[in-house]
N, C-alpha and C positions, 0 to 999 in steps of 0.2 A: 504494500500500500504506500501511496505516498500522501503525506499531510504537511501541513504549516503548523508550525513551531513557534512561541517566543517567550523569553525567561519574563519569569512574574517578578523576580526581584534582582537580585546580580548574577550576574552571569555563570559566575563560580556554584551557586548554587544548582542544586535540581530539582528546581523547581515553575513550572512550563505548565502554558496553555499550551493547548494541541487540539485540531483540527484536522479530521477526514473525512468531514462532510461537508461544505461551502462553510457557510458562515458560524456554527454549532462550535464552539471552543470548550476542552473537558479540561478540569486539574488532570498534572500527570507530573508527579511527584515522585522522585527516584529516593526511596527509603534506605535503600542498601546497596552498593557496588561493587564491584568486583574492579576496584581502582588497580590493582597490576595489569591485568591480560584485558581488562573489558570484557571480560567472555560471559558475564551474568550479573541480572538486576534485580532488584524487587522494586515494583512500582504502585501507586494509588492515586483514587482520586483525592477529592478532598475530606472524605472521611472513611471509615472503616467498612462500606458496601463493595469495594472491588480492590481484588490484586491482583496484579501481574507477575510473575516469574520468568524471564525471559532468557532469554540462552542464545549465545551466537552460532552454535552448534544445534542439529537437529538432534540429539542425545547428551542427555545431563548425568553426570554419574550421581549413583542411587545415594550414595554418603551424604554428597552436595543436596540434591533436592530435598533429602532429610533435615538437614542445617537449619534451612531457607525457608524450610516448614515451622520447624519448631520457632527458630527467632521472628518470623512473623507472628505464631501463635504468643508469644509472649508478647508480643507488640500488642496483642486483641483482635486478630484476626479468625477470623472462623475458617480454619482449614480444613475443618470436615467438609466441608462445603463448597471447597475446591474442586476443577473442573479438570482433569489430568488430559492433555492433549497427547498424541503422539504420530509422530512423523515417520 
């Protein structure tokens, strides 16, 4: 997909409107990074109804997605609830 982007406060941060539907702008709030390799994120809107776990690779290894699970549930996330994709 491709969308429009722009940082809601400095740039350094992650934290971004985004759009990929015309005019429709969502929070998309980078909670947690994978700041060496960039290979994985966790993301939200602006409150605790949706997250992302996203991966630069089509396969995440199982230790990791475990991690990424539980530190979001300690964040307050409902990962029972999660919707597991696979590629």
């Amino acid at each position: 997909m491709i969308g429009k982007a722009y940082f809601v406060d400095d740039s350094d941060l992650g934290k971004l409107k985004v759009s990929f539907w015309g005019p429709f702008y969502s929070s998309y709030n980078i909670i947690v990074l994978d700041k060496k390799n960039y290979s994985y994120s966790m993301v939200c809107g602006p409150n605790k109804s949706y997250l992302l776990i996203l991966a630069r690779e089509p396969h995440m290894k199982e230790s990791l997605k475990l991690e990424l699970m539980n530190r979001a549930k300690d964040m307050g996330f409902k990962t029972d609830k999660m919707i597991h994709v696979t590629h």
